[in-house]
PAZAPA-4460 file (N, C-alpha, C; in steps of 0.05 Angstrom, whole numbers, plus 32768, in hexadecimal, padded with zeros to 4 digits):
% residues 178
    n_x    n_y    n_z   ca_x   ca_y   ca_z    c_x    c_y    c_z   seq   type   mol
   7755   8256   7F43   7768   8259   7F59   7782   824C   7F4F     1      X     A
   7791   825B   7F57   77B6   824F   7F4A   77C1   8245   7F63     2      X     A
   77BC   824E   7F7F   77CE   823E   7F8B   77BF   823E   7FA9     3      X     A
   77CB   822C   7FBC   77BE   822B   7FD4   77DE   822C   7FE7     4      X     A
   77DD   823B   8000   77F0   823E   8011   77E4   821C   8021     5      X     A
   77F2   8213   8020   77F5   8203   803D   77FB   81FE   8054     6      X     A
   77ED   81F5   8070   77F3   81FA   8086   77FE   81ED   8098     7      X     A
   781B   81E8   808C   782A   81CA   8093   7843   81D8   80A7     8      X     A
   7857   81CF   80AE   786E   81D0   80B0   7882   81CC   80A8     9      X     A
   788F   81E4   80A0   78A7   81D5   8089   78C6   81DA   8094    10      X     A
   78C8   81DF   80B0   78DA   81EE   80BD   78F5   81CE   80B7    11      X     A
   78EC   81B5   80B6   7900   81A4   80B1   7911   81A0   809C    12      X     A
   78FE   81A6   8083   78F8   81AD   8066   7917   81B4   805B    13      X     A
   7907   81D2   8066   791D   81EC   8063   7937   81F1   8071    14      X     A
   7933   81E1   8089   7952   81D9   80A0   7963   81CD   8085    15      X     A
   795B   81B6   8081   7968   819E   8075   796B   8198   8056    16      X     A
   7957   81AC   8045   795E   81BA   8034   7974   81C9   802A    17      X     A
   7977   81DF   8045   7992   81F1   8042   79AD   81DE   804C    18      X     A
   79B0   81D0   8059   79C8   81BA   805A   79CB   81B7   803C    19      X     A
   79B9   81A2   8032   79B9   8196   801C   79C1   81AC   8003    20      X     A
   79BF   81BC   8004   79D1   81D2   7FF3   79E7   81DF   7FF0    21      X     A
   79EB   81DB   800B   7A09   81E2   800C   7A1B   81CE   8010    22      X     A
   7A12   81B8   8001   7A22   819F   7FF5   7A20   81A5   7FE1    23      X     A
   7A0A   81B5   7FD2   7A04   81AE   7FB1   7A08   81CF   7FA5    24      X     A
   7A29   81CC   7FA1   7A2C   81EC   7F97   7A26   81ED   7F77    25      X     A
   7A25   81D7   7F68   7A0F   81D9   7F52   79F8   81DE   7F4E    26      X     A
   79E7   81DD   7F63   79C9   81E9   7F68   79C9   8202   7F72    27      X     A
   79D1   8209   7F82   79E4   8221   7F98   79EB   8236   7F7F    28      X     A
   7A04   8237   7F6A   7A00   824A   7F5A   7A03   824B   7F3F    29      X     A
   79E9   8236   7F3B   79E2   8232   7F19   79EF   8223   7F10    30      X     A
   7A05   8217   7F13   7A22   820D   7F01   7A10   8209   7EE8    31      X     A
   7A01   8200   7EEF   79EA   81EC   7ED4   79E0   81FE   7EB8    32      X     A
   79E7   821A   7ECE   79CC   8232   7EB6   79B0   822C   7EB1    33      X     A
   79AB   821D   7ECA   798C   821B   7ECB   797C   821F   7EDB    34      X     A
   7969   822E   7EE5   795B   8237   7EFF   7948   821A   7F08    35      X     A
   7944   820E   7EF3   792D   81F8   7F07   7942   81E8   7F0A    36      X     A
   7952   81D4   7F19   7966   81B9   7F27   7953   81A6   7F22    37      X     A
   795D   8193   7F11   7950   817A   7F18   7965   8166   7F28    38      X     A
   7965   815C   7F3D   7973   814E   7F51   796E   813A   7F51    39      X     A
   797D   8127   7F5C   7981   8108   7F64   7976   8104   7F79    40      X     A
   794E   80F4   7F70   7943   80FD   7F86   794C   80E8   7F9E    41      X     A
   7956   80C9   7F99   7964   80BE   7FB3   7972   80CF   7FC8    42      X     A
   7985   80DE   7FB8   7999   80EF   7FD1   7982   8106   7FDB    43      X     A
   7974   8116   7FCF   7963   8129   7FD7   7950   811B   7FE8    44      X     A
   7944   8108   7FE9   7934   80FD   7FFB   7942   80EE   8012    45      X     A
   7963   80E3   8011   796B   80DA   8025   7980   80E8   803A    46      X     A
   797F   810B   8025   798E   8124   803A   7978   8132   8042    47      X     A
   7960   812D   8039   7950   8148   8044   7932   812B   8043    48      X     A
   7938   811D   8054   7923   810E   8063   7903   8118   806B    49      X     A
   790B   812F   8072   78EA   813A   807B   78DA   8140   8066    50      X     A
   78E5   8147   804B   78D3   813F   8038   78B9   812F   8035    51      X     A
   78C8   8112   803E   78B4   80FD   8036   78A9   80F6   804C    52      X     A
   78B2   80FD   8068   78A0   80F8   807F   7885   810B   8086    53      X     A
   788F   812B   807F   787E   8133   8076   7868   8134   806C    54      X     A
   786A   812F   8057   7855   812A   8040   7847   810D   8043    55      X     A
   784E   80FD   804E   784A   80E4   804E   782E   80E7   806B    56      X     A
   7830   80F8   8075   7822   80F7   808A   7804   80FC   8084    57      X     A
   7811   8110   8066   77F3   8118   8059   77E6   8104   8042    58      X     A
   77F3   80F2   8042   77EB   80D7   8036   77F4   80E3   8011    59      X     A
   780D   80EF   800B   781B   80F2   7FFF   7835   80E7   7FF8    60      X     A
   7840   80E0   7FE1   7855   80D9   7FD7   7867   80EB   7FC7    61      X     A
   787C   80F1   7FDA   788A   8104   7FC3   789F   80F0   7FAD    62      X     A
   789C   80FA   7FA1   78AC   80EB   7F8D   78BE   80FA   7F7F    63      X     A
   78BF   8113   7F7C   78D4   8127   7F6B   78DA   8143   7F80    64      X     A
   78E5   8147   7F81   78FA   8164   7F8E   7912   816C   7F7F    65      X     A
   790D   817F   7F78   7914   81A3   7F62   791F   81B3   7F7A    66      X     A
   7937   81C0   7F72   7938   81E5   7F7B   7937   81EE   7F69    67      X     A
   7927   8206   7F69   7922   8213   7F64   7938   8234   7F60    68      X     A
   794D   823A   7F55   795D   824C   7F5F   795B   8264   7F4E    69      X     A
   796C   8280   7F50   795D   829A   7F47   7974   82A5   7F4C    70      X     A
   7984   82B5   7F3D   798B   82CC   7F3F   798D   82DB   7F38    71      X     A
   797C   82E0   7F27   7976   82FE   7F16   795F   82F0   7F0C    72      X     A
   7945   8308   7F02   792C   830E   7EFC   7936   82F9   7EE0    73      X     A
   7941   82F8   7ED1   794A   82EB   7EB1   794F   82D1   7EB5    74      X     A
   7948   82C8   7ED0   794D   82A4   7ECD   7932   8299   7ED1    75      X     A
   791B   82AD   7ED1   7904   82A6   7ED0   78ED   82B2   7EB4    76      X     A
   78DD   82A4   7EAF   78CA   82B1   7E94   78B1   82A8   7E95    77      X     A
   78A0   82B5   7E8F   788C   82A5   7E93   7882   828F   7E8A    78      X     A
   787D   8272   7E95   787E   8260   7E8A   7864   824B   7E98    79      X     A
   785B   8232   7E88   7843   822B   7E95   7861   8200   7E8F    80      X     A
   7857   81F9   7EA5   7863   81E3   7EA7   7859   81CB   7E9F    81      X     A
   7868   81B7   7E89   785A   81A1   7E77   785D   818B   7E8E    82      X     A
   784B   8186   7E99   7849   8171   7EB4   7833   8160   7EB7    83      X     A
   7831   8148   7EBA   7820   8134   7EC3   7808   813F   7ED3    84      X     A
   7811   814A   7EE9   77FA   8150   7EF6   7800   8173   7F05    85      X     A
   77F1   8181   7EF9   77F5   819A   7EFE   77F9   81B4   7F12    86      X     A
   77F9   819B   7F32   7801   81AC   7F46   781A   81A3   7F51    87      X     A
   7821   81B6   7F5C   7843   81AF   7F6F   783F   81C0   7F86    88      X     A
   784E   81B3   7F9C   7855   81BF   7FB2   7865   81CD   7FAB    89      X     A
   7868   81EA   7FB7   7880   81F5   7FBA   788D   81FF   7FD3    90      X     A
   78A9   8202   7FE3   78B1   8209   7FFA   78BE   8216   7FF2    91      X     A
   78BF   8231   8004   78D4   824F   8006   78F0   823D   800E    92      X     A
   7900   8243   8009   791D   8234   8013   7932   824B   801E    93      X     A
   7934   825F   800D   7946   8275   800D   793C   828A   7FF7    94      X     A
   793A   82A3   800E   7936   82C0   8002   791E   82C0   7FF5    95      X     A
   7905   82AF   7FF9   78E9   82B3   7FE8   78DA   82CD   7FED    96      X     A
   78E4   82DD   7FFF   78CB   82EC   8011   78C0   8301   8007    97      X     A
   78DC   830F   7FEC   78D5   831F   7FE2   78D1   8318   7FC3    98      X     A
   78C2   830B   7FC4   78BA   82FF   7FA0   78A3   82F7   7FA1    99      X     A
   7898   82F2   7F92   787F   82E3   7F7C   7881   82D6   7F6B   100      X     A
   786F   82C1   7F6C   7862   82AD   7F5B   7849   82C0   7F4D   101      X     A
   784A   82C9   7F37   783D   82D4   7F24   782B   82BE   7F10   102      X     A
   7815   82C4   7F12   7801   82AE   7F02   77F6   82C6   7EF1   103      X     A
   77FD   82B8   7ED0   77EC   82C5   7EB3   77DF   82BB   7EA8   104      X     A
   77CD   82CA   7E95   77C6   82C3   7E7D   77C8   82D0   7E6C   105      X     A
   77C7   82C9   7E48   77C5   82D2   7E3B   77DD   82CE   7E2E   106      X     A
   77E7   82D3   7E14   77FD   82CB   7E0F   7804   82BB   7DFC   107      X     A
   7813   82B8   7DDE   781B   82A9   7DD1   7830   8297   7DE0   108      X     A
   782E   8273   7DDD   7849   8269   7DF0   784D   825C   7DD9   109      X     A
   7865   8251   7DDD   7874   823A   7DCC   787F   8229   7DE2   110      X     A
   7886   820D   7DD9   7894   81FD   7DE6   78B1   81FE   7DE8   111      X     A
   78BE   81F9   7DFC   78DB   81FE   7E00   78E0   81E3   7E0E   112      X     A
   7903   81E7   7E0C   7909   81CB   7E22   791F   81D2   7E26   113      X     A
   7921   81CE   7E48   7937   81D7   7E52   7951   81C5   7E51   114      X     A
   7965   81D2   7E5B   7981   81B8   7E54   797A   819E   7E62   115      X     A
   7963   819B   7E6E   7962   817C   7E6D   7957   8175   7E5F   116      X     A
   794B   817D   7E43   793C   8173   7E41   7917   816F   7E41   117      X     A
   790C   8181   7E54   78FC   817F   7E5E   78E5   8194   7E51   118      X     A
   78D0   8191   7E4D   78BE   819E   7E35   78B6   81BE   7E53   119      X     A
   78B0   81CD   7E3F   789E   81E0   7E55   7892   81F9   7E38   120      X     A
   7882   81FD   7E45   7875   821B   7E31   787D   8238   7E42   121      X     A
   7886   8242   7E2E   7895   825C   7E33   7882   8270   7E1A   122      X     A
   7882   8287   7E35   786B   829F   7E22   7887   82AF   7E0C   123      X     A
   787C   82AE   7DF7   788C   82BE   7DE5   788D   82D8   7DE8   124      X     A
   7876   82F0   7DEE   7873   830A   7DF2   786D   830A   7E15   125      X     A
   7877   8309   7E25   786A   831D   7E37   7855   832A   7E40   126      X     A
   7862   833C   7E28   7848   8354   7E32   782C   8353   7E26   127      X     A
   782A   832F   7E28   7805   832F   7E1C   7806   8327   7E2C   128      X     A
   780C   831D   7E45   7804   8310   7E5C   77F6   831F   7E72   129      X     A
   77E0   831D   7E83   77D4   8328   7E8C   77DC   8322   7EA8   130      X     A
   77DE   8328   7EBF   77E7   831E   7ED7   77CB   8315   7EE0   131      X     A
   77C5   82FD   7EEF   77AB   82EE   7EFB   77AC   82EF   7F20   132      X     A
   77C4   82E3   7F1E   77C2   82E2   7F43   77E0   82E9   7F45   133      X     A
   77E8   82DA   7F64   780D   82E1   7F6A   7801   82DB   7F88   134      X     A
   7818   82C8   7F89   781F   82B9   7FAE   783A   82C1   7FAF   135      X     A
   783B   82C9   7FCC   7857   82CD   7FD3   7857   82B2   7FDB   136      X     A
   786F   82AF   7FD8   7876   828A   7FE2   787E   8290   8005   137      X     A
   7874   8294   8016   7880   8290   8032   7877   827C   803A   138      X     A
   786D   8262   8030   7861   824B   8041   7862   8239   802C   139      X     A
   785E   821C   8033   785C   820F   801C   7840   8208   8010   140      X     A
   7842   8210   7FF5   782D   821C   7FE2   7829   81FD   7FC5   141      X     A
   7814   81FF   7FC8   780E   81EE   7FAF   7809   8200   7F9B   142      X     A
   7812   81FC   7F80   7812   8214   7F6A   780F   8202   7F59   143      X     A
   77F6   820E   7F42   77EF   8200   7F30   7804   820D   7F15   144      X     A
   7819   81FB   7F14   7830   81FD   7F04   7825   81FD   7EDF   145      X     A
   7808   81F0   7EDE   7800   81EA   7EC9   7800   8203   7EB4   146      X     A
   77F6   821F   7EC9   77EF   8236   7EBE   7808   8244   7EBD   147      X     A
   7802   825A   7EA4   781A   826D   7EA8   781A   827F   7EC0   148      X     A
   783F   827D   7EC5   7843   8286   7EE1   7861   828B   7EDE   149      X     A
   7868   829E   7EF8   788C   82AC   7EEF   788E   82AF   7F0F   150      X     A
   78AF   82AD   7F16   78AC   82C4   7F26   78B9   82D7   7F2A   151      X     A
   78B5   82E8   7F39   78BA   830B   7F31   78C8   8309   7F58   152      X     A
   78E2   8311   7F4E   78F1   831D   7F5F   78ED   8339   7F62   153      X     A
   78F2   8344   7F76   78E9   8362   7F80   790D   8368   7F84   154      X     A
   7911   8387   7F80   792E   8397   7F88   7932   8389   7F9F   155      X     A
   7924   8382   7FBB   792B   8380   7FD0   792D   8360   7FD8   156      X     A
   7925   8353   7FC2   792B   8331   7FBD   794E   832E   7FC3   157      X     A
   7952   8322   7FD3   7972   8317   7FDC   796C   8301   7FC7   158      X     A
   798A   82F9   7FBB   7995   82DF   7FB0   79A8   82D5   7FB6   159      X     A
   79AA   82BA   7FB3   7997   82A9   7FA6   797A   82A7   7FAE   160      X     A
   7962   82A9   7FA4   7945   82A6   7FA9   7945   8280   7FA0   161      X     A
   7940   8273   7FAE   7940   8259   7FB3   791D   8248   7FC1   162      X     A
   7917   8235   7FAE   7908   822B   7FBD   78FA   8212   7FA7   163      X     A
   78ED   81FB   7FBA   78EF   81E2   7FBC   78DC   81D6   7FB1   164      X     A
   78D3   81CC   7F93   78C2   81CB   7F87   78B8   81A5   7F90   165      X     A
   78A3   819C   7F91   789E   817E   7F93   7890   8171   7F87   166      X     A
   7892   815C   7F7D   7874   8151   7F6F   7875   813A   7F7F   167      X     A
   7860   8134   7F78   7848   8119   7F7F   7844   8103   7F76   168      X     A
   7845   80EC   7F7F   7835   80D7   7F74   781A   80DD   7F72   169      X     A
   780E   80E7   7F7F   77EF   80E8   7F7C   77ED   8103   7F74   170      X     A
   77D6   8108   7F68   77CB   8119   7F5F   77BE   8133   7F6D   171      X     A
   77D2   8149   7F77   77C6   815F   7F89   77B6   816C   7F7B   172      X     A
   77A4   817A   7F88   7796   8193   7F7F   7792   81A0   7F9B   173      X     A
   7785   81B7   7F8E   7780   81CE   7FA5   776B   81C9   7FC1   174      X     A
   775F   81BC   7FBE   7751   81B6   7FD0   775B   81A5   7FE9   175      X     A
   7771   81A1   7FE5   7790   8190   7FF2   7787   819F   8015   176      X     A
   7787   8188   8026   777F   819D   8043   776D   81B0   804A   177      X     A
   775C   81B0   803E   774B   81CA   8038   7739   81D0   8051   178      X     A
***
């Protein structure tokens, strides 16, 4: 299993999320040339508060918050993420409805690192990749980031396609609320 929808509320999330972006016209449209944002998680946790009240209810600690941003199919590839612990929340923020989270296998990868810095495995060919599963993101979704995974914008995908990646102090897995 690659991912589990969750049966939370994120309607505060996503309010206070979209404020918080239209302060941040560097996340808003790429300035960076990078689709994953890594942010200053003090200000992200002290503009968009429901984060951690949230999660905290579920006897969770967030500790990191990402956007996620997209505007064209070429700012994504398939890639499996070099991370501590291999699941993440994810929240729809803007325009998710018509895309996928695509889960693969198969595949020669190599290691890459993005302009921060940051390690990830990226599939060299493609087309050895086999497609496994695919969640539409309309809810917030734990996604096992460990595995290879992309996502695939559809013609009818509006952009910016936006949405709100989290990690953990503790150690999620799928069985999270079950």
């Amino acid at each position: 299993m690659y991912y589990k929808k969750l049966d939370i509320s994120i309607t505060s999330i996503v309010r206070e999320s979209k404020a918080f972006l239209k302060t941040e016209p560097r996340i808003m449209n790429r300035t960076d040339d990078v689709t994953f944002n890594f942010t200053d998680n003090n200000t992200v946790f002290d503009k968009i508060p429901s984060i951690r009240r949230t999660f905290s209810k579920m006897g969770l600690t967030c500790t990191k918050a990402s956007f996620f941003v997209m505007y064209m199919q070429e700012h994504c590839t398939i890639h499996s993420d070099v991370v501590n612990y291999p699941y993440r929340i994810n929240i729809p923020i803007l325009n998710c409805k018509d895309s996928s989270t695509v889960f693969y296998r198969g595949g020669l990868v190599e290691t890459t690192y993005n302009v921060n810095g940051r390690p990830r495995h990226t599939v060299i060919n493609e087309e050895d990749c086999v497609e496994v599963d695919r969640v539409k993101l309309d809810a917030a979704t734990i996604l096992d980031v460990s595995e290879l995974h992309k996502v695939i914008l559809t013609p009818k995908t509006k952009v910016p396609r936006i949405s709100l990646t989290l990690s953990f102090a503790e150690e999620l897995g799928l069985e999270l609320l079950a």
